[in-house]
N, C-alpha and C positions, 0 to 999 in steps of 0.2 A: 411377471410382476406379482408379487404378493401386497395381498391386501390387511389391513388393519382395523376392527374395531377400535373406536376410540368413544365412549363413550361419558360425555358430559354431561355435568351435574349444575346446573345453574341456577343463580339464584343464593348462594351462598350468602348470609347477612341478611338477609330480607324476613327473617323470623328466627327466632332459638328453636324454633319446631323444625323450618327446614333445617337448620343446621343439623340437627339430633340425625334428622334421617339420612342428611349425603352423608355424614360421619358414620354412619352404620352401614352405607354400601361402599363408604372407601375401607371400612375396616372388612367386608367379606369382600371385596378384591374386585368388586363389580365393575367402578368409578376408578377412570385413570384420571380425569380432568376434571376441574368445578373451575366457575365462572361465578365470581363477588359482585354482591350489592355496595356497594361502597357507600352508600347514602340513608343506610337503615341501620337501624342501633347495633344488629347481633354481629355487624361485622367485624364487629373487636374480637369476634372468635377466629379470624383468619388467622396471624401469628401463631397460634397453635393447632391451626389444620396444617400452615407449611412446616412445621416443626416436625409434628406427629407423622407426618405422611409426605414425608419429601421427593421420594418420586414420583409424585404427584405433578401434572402440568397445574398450577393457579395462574389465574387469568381475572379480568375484569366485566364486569356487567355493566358495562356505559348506560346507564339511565337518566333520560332527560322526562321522562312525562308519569311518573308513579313515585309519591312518598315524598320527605324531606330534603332538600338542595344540600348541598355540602357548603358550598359558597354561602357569604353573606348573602342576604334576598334583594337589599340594594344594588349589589352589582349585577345581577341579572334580572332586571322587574319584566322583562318580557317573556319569560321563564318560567314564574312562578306566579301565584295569587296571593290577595293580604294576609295569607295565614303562613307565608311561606312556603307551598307545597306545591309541586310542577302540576302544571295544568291539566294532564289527564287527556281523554279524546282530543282535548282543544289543541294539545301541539302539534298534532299532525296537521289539522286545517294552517295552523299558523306558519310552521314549516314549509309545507309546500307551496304556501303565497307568499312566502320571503319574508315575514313580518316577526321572524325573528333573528337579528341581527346575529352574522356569523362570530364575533366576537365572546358575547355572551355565550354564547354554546362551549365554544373552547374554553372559555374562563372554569365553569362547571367540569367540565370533562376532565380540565386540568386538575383542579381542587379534587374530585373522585379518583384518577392517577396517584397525586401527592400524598391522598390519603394512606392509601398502602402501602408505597413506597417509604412514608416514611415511619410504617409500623415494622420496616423490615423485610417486605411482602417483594420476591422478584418475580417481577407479571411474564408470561412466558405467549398470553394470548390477550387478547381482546373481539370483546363480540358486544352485542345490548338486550334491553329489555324486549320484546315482543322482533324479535332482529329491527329494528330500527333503525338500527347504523345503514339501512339500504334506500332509507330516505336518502336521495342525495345533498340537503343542506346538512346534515347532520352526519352524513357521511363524509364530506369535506374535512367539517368540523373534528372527527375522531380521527380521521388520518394524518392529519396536522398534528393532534396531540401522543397518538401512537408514533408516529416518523420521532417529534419531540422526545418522548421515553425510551425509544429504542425498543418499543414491545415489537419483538418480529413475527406475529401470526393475527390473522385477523377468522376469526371459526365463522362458519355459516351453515344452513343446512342447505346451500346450494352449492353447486360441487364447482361451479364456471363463475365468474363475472364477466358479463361482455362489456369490454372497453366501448365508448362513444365511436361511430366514424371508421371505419376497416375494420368492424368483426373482430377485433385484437380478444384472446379469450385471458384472461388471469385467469391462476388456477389458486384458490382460493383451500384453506387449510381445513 
């Protein structure tokens, strides 16, 4: 069996400074994959990363706890704070006591999906900020919406997920 680097570049959109730099290691060949902020202004530079560099894997950066909401802030107030912006440290505690309703997380996740998609962007992976998606409420939440889009790859930098209950291992992308 042969193996593969595959090295990801994440964080795409989350500054025109990161962007400047993964576009300069996709342009010296370093970077086969990046992974999008969808919810930060510079993301509008995607379109013309999958343009420029189409053998490229793009993928998304599910973010629920850093930077500005996609969704309106009324539809997910458990979410965000009065200025609109995801809670930061606080969504983990929030997460893991259930006190943020499965729905509103999808709602988000979704609007961050819809985003790209409907700039033209075919997502080929999905992963999150800080890996997050391995909170289990929020892991729910993105597999609902990845199953939803058809994104068929989910990245981690663990190589197994063990299923609940019989050791079942998924082999993780």
């Amino acid at each position: 069996m042969s193996r593969k680097l595959i090295i990801n570049a994440d964080g795409f959109g989350f500054t025109f400074g990161n962007n400047r730099g993964i576009l300069e290691c996709l342009a010296a060949g370093a970077v086969r994959s990046v992974s999008v902020n969808a919810n930060f202004p510079a993301w509008e530079q995607t379109p013309q990363l999958a343009e420029q560099f189409p053998e490229v894997s793009v993928g998304i950066h599910l973010d629920l706890s850093v930077g500005p909401c996609v969704r309106d802030p009324k539809d997910i107030p458990d979410l965000v704070n009065a200025s609109g912006q995801f809670l930061g440290p606080e969504f983990h505690r929030k997460a893991l006591r259930g006190r943020i309703p499965h729905e509103q997380m999808v709602r988000e996740l979704t609007a961050q999906v819809q985003r790209l998609r409907e700039a033209g962007v075919s997502l080929t992976h999905w992963d999150s900020h800080q890996n997050q998606h391995l909170y289990p409420p929020f892991f729910r939440a993105a597999i609902e919406v990845a199953k939803r889009f058809e994104i068929p790859r989910m990245r981690t930098h663990r190589h197994y997920l063990f299923a609940a209950g019989g050791g079942r291992c998924l082999r993780a992308w």
